[in-house]
C-alpha positions as CSV (number, residue, x, y, z in Angstrom):
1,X,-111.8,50.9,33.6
2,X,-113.4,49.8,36.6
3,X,-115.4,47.2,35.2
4,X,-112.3,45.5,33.1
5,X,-110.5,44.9,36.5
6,X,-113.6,43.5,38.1
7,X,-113.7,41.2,35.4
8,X,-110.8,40.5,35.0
9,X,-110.6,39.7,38.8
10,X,-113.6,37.4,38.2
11,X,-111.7,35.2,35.5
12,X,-108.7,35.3,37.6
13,X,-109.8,33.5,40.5
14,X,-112.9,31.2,38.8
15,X,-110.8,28.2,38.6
16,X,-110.8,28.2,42.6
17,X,-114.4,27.8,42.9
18,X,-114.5,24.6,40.7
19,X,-111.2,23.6,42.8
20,X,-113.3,23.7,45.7
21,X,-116.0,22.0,44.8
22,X,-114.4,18.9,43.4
23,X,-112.3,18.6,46.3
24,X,-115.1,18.5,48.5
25,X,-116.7,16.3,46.2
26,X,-114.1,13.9,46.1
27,X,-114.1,14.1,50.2
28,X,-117.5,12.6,50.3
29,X,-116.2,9.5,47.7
30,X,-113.2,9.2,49.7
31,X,-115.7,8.8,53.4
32,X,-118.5,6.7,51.2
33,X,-115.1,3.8,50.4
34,X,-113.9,3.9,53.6
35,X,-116.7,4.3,56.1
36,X,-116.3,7.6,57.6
37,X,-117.4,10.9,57.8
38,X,-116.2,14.5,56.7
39,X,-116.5,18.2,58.8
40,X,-117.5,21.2,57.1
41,X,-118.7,24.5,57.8
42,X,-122.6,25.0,57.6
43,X,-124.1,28.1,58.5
44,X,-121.7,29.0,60.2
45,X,-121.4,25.8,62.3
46,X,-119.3,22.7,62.0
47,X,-121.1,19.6,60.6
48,X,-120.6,16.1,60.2
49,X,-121.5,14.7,57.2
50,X,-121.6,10.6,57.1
51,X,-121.9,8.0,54.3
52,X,-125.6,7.6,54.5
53,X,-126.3,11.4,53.9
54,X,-127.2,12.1,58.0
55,X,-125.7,15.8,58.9
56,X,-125.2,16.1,62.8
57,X,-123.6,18.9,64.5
58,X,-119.9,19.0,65.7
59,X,-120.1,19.1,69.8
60,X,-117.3,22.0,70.6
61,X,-115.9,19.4,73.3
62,X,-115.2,16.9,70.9
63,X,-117.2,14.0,69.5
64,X,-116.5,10.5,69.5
């Protein structure tokens, strides 16, 4: 019985995965047309992710 409900969980929920991979897929189109850059979490640290594939780390001050 245990196993059906972890299953069943599994199937529940799937369609978020895929949710959140196209939308962070569609993040980095969006910043490739319009020249600009997207933050995400990496290792536990935020990134900035520009156009030309370069990954620099977010400064906890703020960048410019």
């Amino acid at each position: 019985m245990i196993e059906e409900q972890n299953s069943q969980t599994k199937r529940k929920y799937a369609w978020v995965d895929k949710w959140a991979k196209m939308t962070g897929e569609r993040a980095r189109i969006d910043a490739k047309a319009n020249n600009t850059y997207i933050i995400y979490e990496k290792d536990g640290h935020l990134v900035k992710e520009f156009p030309d594939g370069q990954i620099v780390p977010l400064n906890k001050e703020g960048d410019n």
